[in-house]
mmCIF entry with sequence, helices, sheets and N, C-alpha, C, O atoms, coordinates in Angstrom:
data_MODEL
# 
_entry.id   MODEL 
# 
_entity.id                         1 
_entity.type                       polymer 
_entity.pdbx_number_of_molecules   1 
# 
_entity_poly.entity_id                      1 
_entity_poly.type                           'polypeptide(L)' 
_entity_poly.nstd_linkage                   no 
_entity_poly.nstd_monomer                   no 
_entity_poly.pdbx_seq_one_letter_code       
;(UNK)(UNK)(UNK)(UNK)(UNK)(UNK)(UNK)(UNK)(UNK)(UNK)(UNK)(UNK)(UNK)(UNK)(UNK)(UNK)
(UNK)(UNK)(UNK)(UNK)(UNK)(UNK)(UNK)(UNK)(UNK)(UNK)(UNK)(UNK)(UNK)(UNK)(UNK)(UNK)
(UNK)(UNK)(UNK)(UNK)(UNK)(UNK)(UNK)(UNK)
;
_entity_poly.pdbx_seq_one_letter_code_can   XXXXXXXXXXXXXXXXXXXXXXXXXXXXXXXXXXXXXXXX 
_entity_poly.pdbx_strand_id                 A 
# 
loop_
_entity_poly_seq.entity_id 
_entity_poly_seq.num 
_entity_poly_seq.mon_id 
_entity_poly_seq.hetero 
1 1  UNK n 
1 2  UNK n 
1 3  UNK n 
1 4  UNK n 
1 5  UNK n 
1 6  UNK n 
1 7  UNK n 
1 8  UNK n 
1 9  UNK n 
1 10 UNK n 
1 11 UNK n 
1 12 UNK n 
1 13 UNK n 
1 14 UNK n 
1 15 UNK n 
1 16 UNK n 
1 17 UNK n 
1 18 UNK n 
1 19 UNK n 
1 20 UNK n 
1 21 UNK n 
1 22 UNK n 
1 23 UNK n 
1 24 UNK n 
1 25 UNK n 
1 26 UNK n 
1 27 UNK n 
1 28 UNK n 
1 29 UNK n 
1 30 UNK n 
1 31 UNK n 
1 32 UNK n 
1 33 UNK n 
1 34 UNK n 
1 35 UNK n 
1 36 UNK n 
1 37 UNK n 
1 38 UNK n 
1 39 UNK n 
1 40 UNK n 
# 
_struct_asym.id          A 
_struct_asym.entity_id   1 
# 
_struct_conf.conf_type_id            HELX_P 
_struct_conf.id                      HELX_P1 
_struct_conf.pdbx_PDB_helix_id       AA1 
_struct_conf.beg_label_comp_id       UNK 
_struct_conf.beg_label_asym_id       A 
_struct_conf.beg_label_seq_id        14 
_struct_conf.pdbx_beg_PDB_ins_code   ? 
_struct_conf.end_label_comp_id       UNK 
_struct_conf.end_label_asym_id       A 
_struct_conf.end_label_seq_id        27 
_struct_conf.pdbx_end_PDB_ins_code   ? 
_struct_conf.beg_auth_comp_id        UNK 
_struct_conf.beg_auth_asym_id        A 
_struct_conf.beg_auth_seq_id         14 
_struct_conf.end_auth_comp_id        UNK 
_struct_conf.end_auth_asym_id        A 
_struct_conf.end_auth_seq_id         27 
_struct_conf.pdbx_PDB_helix_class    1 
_struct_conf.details                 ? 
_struct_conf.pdbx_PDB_helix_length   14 
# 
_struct_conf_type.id          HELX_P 
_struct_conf_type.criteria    ? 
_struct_conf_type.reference   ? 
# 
loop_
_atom_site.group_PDB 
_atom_site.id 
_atom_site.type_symbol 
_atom_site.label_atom_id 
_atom_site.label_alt_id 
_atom_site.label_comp_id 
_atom_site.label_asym_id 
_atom_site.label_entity_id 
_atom_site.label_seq_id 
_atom_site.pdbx_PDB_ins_code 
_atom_site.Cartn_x 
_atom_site.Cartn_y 
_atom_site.Cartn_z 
_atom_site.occupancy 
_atom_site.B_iso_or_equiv 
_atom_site.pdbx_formal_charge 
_atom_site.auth_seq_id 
_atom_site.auth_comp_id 
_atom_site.auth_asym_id 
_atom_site.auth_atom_id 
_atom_site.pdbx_PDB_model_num 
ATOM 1   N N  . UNK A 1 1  ? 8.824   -8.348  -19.552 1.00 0.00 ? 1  UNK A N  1 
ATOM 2   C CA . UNK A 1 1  ? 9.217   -7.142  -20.208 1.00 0.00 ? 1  UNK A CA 1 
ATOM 3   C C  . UNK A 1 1  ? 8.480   -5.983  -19.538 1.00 0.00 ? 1  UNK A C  1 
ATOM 4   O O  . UNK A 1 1  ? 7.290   -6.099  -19.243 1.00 0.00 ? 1  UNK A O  1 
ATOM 5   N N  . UNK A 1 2  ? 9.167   -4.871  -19.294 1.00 0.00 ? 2  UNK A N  1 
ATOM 6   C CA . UNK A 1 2  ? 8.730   -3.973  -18.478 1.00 0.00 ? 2  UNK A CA 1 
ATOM 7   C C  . UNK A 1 2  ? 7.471   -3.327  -19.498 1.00 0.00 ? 2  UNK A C  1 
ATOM 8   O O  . UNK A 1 2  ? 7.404   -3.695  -20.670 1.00 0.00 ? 2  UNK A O  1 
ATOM 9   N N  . UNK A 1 3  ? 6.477   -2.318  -18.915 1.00 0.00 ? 3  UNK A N  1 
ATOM 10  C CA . UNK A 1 3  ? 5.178   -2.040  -19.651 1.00 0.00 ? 3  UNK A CA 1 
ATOM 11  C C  . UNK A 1 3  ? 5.404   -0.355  -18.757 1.00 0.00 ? 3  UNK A C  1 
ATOM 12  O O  . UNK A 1 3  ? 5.548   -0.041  -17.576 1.00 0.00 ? 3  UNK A O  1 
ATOM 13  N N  . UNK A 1 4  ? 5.346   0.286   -19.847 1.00 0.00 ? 4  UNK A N  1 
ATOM 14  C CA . UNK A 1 4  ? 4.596   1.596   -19.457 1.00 0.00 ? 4  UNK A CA 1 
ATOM 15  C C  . UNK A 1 4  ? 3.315   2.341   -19.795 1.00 0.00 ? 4  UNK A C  1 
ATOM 16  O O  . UNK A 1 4  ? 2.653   1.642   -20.563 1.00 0.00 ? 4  UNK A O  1 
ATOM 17  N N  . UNK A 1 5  ? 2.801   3.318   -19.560 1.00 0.00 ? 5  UNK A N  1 
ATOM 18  C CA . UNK A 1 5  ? 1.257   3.634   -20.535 1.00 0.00 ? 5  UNK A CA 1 
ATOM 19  C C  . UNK A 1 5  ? 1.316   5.016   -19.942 1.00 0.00 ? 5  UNK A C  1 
ATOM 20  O O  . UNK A 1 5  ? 1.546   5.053   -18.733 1.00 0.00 ? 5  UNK A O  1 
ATOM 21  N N  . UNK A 1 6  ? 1.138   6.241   -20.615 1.00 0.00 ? 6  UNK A N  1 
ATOM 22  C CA . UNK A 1 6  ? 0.362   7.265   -20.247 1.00 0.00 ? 6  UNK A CA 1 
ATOM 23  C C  . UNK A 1 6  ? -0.625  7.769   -21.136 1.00 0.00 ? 6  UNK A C  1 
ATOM 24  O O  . UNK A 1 6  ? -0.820  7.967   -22.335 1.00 0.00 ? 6  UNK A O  1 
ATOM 25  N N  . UNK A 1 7  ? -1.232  7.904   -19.876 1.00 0.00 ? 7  UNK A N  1 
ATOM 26  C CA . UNK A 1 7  ? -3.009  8.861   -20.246 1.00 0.00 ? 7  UNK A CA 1 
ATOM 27  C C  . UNK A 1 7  ? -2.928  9.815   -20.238 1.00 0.00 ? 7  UNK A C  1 
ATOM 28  O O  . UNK A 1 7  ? -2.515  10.416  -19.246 1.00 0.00 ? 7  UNK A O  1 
ATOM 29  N N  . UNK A 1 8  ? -3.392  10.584  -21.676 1.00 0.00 ? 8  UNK A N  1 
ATOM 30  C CA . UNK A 1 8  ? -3.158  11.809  -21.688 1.00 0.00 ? 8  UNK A CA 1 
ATOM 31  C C  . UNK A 1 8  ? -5.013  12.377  -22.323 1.00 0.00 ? 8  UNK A C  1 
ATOM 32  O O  . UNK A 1 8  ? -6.028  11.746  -22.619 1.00 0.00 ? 8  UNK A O  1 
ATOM 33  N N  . UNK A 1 9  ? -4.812  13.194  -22.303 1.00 0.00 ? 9  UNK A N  1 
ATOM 34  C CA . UNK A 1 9  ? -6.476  13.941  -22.695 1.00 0.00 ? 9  UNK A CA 1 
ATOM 35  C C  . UNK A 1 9  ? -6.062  15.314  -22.590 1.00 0.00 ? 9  UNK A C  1 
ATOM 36  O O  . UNK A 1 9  ? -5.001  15.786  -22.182 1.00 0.00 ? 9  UNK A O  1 
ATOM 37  N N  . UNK A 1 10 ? -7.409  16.030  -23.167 1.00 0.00 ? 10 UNK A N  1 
ATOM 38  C CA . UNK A 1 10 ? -7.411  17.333  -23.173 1.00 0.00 ? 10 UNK A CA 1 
ATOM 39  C C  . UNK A 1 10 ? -7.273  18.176  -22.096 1.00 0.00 ? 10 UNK A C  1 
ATOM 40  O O  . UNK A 1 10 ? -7.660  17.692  -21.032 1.00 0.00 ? 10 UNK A O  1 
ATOM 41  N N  . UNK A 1 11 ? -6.701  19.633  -22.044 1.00 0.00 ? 11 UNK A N  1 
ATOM 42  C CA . UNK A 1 11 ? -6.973  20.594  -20.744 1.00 0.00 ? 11 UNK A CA 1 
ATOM 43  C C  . UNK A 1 11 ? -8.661  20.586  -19.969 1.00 0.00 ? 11 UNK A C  1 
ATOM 44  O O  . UNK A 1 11 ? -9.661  20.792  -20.656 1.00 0.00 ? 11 UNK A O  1 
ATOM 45  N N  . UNK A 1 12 ? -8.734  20.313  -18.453 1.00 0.00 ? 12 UNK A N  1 
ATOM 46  C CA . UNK A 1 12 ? -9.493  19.717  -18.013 1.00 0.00 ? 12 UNK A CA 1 
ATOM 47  C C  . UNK A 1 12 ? -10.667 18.598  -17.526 1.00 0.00 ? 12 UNK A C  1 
ATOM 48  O O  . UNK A 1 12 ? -11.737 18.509  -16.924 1.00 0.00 ? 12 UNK A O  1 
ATOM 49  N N  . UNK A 1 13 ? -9.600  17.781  -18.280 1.00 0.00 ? 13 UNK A N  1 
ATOM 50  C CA . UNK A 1 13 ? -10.252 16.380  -18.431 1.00 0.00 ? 13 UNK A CA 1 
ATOM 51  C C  . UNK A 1 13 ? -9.840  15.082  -17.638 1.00 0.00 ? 13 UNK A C  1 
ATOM 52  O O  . UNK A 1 13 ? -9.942  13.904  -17.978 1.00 0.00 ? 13 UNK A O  1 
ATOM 53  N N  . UNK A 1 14 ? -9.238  15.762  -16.238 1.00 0.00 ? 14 UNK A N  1 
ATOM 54  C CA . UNK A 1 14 ? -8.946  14.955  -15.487 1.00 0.00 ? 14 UNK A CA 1 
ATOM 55  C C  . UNK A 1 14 ? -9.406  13.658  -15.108 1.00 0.00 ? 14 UNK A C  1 
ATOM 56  O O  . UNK A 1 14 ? -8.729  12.643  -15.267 1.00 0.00 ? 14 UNK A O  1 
ATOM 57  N N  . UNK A 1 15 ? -10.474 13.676  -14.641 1.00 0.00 ? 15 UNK A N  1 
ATOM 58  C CA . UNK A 1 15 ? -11.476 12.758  -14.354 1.00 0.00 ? 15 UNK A CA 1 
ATOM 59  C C  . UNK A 1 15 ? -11.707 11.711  -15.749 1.00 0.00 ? 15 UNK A C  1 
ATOM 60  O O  . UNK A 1 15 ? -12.209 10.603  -15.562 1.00 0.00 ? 15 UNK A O  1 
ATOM 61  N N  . UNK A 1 16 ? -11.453 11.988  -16.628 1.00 0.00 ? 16 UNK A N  1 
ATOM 62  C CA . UNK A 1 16 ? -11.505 10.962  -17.792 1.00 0.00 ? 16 UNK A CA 1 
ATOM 63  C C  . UNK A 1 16 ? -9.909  9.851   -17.945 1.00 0.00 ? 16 UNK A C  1 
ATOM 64  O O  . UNK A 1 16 ? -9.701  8.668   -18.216 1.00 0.00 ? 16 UNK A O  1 
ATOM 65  N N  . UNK A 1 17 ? -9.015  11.121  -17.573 1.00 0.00 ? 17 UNK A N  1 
ATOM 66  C CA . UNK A 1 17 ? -7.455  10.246  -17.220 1.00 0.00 ? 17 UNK A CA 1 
ATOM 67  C C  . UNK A 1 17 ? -7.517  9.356   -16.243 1.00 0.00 ? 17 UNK A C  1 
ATOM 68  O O  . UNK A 1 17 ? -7.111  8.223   -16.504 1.00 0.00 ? 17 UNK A O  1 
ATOM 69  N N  . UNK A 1 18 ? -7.991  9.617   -15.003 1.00 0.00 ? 18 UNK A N  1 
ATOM 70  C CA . UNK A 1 18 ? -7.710  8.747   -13.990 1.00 0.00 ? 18 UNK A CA 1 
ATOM 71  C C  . UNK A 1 18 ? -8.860  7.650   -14.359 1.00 0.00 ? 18 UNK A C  1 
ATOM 72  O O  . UNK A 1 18 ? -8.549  6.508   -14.021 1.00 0.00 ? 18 UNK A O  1 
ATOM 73  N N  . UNK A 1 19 ? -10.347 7.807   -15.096 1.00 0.00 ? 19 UNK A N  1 
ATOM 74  C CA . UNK A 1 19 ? -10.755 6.876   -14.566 1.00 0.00 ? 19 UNK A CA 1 
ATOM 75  C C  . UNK A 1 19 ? -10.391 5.714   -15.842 1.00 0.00 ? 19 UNK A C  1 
ATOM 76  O O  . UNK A 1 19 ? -10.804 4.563   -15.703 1.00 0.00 ? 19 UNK A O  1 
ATOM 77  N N  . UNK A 1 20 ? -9.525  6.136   -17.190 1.00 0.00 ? 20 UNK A N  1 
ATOM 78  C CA . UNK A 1 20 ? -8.921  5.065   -18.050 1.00 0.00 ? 20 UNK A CA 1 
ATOM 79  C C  . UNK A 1 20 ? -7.460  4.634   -17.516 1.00 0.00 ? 20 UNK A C  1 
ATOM 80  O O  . UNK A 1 20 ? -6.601  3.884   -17.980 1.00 0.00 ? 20 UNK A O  1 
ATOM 81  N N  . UNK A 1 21 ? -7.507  5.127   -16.785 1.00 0.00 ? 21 UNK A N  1 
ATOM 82  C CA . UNK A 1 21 ? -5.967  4.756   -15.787 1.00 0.00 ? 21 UNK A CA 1 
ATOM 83  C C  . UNK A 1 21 ? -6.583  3.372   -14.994 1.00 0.00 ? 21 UNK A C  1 
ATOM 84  O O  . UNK A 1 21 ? -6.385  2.208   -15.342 1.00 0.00 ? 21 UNK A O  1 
ATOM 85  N N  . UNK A 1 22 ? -7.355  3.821   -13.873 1.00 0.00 ? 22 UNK A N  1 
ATOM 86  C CA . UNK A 1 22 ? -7.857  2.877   -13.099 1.00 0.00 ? 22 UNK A CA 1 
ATOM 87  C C  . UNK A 1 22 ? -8.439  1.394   -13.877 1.00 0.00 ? 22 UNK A C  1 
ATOM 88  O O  . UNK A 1 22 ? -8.406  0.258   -13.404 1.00 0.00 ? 22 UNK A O  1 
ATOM 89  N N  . UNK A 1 23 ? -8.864  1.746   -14.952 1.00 0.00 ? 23 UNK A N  1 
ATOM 90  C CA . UNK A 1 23 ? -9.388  0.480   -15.850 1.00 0.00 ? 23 UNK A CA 1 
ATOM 91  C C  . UNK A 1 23 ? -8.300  -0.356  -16.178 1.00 0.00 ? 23 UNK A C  1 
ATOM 92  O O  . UNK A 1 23 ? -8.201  -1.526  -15.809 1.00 0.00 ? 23 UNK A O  1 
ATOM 93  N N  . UNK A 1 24 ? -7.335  0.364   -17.002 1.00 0.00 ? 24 UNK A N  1 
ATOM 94  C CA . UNK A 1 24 ? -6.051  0.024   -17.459 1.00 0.00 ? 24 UNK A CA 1 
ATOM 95  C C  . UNK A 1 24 ? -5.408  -1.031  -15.780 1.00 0.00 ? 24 UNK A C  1 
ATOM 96  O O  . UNK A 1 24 ? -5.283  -2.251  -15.884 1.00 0.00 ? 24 UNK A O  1 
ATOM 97  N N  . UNK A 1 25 ? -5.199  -0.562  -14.890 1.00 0.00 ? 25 UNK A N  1 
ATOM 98  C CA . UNK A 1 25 ? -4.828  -1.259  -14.007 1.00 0.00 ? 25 UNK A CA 1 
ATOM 99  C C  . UNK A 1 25 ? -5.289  -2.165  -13.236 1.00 0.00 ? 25 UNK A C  1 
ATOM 100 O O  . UNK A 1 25 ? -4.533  -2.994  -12.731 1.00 0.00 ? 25 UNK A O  1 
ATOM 101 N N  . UNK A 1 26 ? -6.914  -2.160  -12.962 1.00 0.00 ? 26 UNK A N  1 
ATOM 102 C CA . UNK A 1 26 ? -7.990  -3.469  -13.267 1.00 0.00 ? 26 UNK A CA 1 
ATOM 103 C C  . UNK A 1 26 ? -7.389  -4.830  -14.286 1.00 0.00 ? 26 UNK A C  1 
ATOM 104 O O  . UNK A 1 26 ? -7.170  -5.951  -13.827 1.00 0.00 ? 26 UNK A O  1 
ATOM 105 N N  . UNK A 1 27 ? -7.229  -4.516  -15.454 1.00 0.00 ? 27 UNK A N  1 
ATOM 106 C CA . UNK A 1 27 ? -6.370  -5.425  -16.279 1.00 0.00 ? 27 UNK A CA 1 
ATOM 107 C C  . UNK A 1 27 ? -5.526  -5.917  -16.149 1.00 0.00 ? 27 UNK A C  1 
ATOM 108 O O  . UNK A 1 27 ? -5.537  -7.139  -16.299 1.00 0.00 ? 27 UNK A O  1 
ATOM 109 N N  . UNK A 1 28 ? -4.353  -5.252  -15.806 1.00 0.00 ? 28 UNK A N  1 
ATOM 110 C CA . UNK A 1 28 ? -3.194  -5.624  -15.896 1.00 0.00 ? 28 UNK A CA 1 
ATOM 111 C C  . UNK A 1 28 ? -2.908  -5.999  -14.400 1.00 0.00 ? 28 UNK A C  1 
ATOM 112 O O  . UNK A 1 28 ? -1.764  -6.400  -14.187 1.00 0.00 ? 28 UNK A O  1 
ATOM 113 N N  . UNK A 1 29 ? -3.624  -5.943  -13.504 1.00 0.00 ? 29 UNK A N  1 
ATOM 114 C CA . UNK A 1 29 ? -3.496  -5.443  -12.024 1.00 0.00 ? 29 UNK A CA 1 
ATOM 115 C C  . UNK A 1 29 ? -2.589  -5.307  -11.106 1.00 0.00 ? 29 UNK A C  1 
ATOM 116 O O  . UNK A 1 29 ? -2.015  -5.972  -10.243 1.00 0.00 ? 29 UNK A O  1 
ATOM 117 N N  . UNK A 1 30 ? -2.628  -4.028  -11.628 1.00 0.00 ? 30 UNK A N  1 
ATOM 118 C CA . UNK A 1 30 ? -1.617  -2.702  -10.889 1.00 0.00 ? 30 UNK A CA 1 
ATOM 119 C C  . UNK A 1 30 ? -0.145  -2.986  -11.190 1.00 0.00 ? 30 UNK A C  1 
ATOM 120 O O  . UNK A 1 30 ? 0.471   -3.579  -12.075 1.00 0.00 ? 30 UNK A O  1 
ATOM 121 N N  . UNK A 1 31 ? 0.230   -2.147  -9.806  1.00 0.00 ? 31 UNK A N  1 
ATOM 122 C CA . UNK A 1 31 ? 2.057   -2.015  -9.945  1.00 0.00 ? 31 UNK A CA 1 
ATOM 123 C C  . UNK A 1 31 ? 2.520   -3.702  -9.662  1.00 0.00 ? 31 UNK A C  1 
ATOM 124 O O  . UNK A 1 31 ? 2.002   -4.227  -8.676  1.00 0.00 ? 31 UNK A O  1 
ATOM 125 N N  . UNK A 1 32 ? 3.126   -4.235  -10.195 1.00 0.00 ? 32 UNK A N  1 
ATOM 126 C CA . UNK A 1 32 ? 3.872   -5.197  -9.533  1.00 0.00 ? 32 UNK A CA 1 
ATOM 127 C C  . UNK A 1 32 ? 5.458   -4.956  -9.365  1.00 0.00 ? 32 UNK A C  1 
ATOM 128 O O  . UNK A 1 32 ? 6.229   -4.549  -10.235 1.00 0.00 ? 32 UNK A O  1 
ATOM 129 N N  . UNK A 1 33 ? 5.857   -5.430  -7.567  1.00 0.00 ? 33 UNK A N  1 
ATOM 130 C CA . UNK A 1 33 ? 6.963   -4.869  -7.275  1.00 0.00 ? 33 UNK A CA 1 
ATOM 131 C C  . UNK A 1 33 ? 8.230   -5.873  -8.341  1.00 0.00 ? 33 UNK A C  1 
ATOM 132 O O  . UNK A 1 33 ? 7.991   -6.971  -8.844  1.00 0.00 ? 33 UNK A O  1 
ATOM 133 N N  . UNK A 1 34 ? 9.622   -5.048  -8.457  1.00 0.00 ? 34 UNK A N  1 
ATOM 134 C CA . UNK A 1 34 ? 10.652  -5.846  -9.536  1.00 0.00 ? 34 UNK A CA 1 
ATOM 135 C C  . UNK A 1 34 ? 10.929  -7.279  -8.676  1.00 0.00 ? 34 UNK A C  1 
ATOM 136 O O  . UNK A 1 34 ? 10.594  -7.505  -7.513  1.00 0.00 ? 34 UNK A O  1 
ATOM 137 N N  . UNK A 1 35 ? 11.648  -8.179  -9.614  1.00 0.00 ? 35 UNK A N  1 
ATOM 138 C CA . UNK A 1 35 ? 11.728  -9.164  -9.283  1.00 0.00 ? 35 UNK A CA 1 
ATOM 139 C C  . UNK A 1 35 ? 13.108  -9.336  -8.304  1.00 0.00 ? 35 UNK A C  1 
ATOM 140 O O  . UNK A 1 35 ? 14.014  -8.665  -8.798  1.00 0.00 ? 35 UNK A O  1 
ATOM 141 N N  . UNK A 1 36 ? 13.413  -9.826  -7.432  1.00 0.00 ? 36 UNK A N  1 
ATOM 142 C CA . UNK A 1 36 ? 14.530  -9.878  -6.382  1.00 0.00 ? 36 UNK A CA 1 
ATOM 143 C C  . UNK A 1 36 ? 15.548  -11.127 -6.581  1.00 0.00 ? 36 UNK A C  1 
ATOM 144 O O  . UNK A 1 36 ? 15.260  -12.163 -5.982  1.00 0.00 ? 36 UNK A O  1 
ATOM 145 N N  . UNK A 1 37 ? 16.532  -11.104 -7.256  1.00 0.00 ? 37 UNK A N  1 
ATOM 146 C CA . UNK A 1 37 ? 17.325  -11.680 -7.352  1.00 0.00 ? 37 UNK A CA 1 
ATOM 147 C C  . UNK A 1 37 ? 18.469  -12.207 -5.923  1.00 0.00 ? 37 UNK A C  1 
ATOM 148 O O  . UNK A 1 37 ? 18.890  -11.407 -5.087  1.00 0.00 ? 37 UNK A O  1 
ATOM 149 N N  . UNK A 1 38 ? 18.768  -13.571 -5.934  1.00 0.00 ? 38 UNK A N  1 
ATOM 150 C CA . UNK A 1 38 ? 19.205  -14.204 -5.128  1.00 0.00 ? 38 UNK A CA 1 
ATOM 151 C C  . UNK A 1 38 ? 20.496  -13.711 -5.023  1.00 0.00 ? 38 UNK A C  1 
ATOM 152 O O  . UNK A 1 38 ? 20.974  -13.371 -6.105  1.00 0.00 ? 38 UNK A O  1 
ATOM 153 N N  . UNK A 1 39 ? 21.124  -13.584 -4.164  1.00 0.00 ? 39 UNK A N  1 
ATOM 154 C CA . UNK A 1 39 ? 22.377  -13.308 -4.253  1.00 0.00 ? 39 UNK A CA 1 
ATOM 155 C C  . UNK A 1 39 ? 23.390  -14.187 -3.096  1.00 0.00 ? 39 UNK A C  1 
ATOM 156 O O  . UNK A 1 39 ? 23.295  -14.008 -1.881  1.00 0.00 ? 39 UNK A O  1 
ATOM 157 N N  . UNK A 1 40 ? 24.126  -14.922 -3.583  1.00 0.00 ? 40 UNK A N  1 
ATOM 158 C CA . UNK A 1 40 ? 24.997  -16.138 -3.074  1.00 0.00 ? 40 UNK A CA 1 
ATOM 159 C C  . UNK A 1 40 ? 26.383  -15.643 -2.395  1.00 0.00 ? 40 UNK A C  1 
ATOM 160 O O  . UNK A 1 40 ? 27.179  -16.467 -1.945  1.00 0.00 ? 40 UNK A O  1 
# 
C-alpha cells in the first residue's frame, strides 16, 4: 500500500523538517522504486 508523510513545522524551522524527514526515511528506508509488472 502506497505511504505518504509530510513534515510540516513552523515559519523558519527548516532544519527541524528535514532532519524528522531524514529519520522518517532511516525507518522506512527511503524511496522504493514501483513495482514492474511483466508483460507477455
Amino acid at each position: 500500500m502506497p505511504l505518504g508523510v509530510q513534515v510540516a513545522a513552523i515559519e523558519y524551522n527548516d532544519h527541524l523538517t528535514i532532519a524528522v524527514a531524514e529519520e522518517i526515511e532511516k525507518v522506512f528506508g527511503g524511496w522504493v522504486p514501483p513495482f514492474k509488472a511483466k508483460h507477455n
